[in-house]
N, C-alpha and C positions, 0 to 999 in steps of 0.2 A: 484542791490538789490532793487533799488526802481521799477523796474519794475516787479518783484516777489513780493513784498508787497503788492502792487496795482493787482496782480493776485491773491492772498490770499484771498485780503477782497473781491472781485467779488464774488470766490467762498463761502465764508464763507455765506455772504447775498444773495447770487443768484447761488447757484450753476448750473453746467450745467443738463437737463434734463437724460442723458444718465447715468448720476452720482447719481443724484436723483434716478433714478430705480434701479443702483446696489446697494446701498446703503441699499434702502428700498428691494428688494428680500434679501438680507447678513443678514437683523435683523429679515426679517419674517422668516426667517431659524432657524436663530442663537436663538433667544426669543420666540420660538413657544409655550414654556412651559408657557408663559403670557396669560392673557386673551386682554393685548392692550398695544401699548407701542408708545411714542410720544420722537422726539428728535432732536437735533439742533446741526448746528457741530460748533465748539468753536476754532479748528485748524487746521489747512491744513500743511500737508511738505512744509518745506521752498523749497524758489529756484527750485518750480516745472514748467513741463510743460504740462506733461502728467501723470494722476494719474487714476491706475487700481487696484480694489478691489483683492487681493490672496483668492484664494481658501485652506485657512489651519486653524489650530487650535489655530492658534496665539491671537483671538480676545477675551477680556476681560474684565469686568466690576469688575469697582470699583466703590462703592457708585454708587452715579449717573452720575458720567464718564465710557466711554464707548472707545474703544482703537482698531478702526478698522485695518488689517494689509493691508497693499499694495504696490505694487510696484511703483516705479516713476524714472520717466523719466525727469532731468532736464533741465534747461536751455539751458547748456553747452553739451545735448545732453547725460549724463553721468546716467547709471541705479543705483537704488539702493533703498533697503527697507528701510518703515517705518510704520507710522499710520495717521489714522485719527484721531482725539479726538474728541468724541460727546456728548453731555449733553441730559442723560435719564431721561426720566419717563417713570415706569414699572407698569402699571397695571395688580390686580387679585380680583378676588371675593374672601372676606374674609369676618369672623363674625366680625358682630361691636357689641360692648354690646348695649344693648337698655334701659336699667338703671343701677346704682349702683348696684356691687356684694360686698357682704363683705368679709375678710379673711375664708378659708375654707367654704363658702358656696356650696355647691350642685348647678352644672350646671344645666340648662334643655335648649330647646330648644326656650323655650318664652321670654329666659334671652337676646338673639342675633338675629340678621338680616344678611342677606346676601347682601354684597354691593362691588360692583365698585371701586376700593380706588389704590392711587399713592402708592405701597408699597419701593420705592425706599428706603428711609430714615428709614422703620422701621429696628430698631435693633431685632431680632430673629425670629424664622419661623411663621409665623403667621397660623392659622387654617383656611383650605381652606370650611371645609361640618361642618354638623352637625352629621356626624356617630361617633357612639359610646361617644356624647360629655355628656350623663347620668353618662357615667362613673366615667367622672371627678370631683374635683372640685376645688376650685379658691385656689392658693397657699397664695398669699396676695388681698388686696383690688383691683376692677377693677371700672374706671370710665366711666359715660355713655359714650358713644361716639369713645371709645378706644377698638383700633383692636387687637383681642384675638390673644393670641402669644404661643406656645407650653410651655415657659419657664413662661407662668403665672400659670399654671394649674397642677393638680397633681392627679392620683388616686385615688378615695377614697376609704378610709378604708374598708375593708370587717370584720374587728375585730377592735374593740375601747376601749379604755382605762377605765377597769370595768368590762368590756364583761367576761364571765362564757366562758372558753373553755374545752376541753377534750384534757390533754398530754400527749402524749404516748412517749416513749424511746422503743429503740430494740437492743437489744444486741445478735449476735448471730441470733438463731430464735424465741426467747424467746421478746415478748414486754408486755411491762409493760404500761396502763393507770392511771392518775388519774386527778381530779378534782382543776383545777386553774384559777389564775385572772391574766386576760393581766394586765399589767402597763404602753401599749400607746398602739395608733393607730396601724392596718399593713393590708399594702393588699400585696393580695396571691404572695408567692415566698419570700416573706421581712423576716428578722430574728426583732423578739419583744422579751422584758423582760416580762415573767411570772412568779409570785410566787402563791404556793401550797398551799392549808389551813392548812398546818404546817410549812407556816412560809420561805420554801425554794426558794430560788431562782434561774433562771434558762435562758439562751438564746433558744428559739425557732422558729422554721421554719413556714411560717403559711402555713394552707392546703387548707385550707375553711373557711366559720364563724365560724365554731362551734369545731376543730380542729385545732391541733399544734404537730407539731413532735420537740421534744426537743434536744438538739447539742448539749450542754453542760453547 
């Protein structure tokens, strides 16, 4: 046991070079979808004596533990699976805000930077480009310096709360238009509250700015 210990920590702080290359080809494979990725291994199979990388689907990332599979060959000469465990850093080019955004504010592109960044630790998808980022805009507050995440961000409106729209119903083939006030926000496909200038109220489908198909 103590001569399996003392081969652990060899490997852990020095691994062999032969190791080191499988190691490093398995994650240039495995993390291609990265733009760079740094990492350090934290555990070796016990009571090994020979340890070779599997070529299968087994390898997996949690947080920034990483859970290579392979085979090993122990001491006592006896085969048998396991893993590596390694400690990641995953980098990608993501937006960083470049100032303070406030709730529902209007994205643009002068609002973010494109940078570099450890995204291991961030909690949700963060936004890789700036296409289509006009679209958006900020669901709550965003602070300078902090990596834009899919789950900060929201549509905007193409109908707001006030907005003059045109309601139609269709019954049959018979449609009926008339003249209403949204009563919130909606972009296209969303069902909003309209009511009629007599007063009625109604759920509708939005079409465009300037239409609403009514449901019920």
């Amino acid at each position: 046991m103590l001569i399996s210990f003392i081969m652990a920590l060899l490997f852990l702080f020095n691994p062999s070079n032969s190791l080191k290359e499988e190691i490093n080809s398995f994650l240039k494979k495995n993390l291609s979808s990265y733009k760079d990725f740094e990492y350090e291994i934290v555990q070796m199979p016990e009571n090994f004596k020979e340890v070779t990388i599997e070529k299968t689907n087994d390898f997996s990332v949690n947080g920034s533990l990483a859970y290579i599979p392979v085979k090993v060959v122990t001491i006592g000469n006896r085969q048998t699976r396991s893993f590596i465990t390694i400690r990641l850093k995953l980098f990608e080019k993501v937006l960083v805000a470049s100032k303070d955004i406030a709730q529902r504010e209007n994205l643009t592109k002068d609002d973010f930077r494109l940078k570099k960044v450890d995204i291991t630790q961030v909690r949700g998808n963060p936004v890789l480009s700036f296409d289509s980022l006009s679209l958006y805009r900020s669901k709550i507050s965003i602070k300078s310096g902090d990596i834009l995440i899919k789950e900060l961000i929201e549509e905007k409106p193409i109908i707001n709360a006030g907005d003059v729209v045109t309601a139609s119903y269709t019954t049959g083939t018979v449609t009926v238009s008339t003249e209403a006030f949204s009563k919130q926000d909606g972009c296209k496909g969303e069902t909003i509250t309209i009511v009629t200038r007599d007063k009625k109220q109604f759920k509708a489908k939005v079409i465009d700015s300037k239409h609403v198909n009514i449901i019920e």
